[in-house]
C-alpha positions in Angstrom: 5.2 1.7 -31.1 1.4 2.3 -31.4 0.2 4.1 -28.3 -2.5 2.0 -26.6 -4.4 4.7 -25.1 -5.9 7.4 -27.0 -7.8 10.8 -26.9 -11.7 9.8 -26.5 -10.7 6.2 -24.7 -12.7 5.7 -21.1 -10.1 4.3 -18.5 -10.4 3.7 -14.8 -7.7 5.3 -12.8 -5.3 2.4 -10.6 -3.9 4.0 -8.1 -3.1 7.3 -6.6 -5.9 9.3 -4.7 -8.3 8.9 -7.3 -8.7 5.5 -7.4 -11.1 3.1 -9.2 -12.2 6.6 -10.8 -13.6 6.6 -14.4 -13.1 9.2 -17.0 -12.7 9.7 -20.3 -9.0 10.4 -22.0 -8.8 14.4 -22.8 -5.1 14.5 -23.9 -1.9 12.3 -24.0 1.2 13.4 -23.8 3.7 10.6 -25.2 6.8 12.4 -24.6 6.2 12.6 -20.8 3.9 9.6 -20.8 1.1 10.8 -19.4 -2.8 11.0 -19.6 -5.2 13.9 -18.8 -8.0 12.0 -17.8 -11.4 14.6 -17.3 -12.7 15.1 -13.7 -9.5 12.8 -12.5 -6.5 14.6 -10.8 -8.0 17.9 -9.9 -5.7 20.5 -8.8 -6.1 23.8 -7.2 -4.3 26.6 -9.8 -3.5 30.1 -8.4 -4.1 32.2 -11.2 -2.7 35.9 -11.8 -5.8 38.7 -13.0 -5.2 39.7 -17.0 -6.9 41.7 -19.0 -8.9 38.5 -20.3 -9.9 36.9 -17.6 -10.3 37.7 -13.7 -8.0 35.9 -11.3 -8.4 33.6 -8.6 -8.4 29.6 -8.0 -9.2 27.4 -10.6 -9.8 24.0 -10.8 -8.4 22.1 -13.2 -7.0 18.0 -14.2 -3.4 17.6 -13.8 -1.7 14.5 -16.0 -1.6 11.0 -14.5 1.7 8.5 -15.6 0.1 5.9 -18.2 0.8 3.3 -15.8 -1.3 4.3 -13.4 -4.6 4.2 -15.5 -5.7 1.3 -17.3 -8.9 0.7 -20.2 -12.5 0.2 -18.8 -13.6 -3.0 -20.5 -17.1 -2.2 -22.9 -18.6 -5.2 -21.7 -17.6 -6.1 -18.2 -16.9 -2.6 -17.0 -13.5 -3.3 -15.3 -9.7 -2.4 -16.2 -8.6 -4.6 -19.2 -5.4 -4.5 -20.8 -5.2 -4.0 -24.6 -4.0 -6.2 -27.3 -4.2 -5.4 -31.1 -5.2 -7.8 -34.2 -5.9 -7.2 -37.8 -9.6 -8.0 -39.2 -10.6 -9.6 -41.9 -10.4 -6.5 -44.2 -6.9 -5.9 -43.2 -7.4 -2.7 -40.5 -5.4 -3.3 -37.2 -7.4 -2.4 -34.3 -7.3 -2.3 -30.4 -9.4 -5.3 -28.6 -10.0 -5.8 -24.8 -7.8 -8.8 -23.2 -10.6 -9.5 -20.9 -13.8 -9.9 -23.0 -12.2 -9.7 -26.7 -14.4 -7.2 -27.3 -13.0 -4.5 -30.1 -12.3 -0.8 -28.8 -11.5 0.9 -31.7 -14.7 2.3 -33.9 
């Protein structure tokens, strides 16, 4: 099955402590299904001193579950769920539900 979120797509988070959030899609992770979405999900990492870098906390995303993050529609601006169709020249493409607007460029 076609994934319906990709690397590069702009979703609004659902539910969790980070909710009604935008961000944009940095990685998926299809065998876990989950999303790292950027600036969503921030974690506090403890990390060790090496020779390449000094140690201390870092910041970072942590995946969200796919379910909990859903498409921002390009013309409304709200969560849209995603359908696909094939154009007239035969490509199959992602559209929003909501506005029928096409996501995929």
């Amino acid at each position: 099955m076609a994934s319906k979120i990709k690397k590069g797509d702009t979703v609004i988070v659902l539910t969790g402590r980070d909710r009604g959030k935008t961000g944009e899609v940095l990685k998926v992770l299809p065998d876990a299904n989950r999303v790292l979405v950027d600036g969503v999900n921030l974690v506090k990492k403890h990390k060790k001193p090496s020779p390449a870098s000094a140690g201390g906390i870092e910041t970072m995303a942590a995946p969200l579950h796919i379910s909990n993050v859903a498409h921002k529609d390009p013309k409304s601006g709200k969560a849209t769920r995603i359908g696909f169709k094939f154009l007239e020249d035969g490509r199959k493409v992602r559209f929003a539900k909501a506005s029928g607007e096409v996501i995929d460029r």
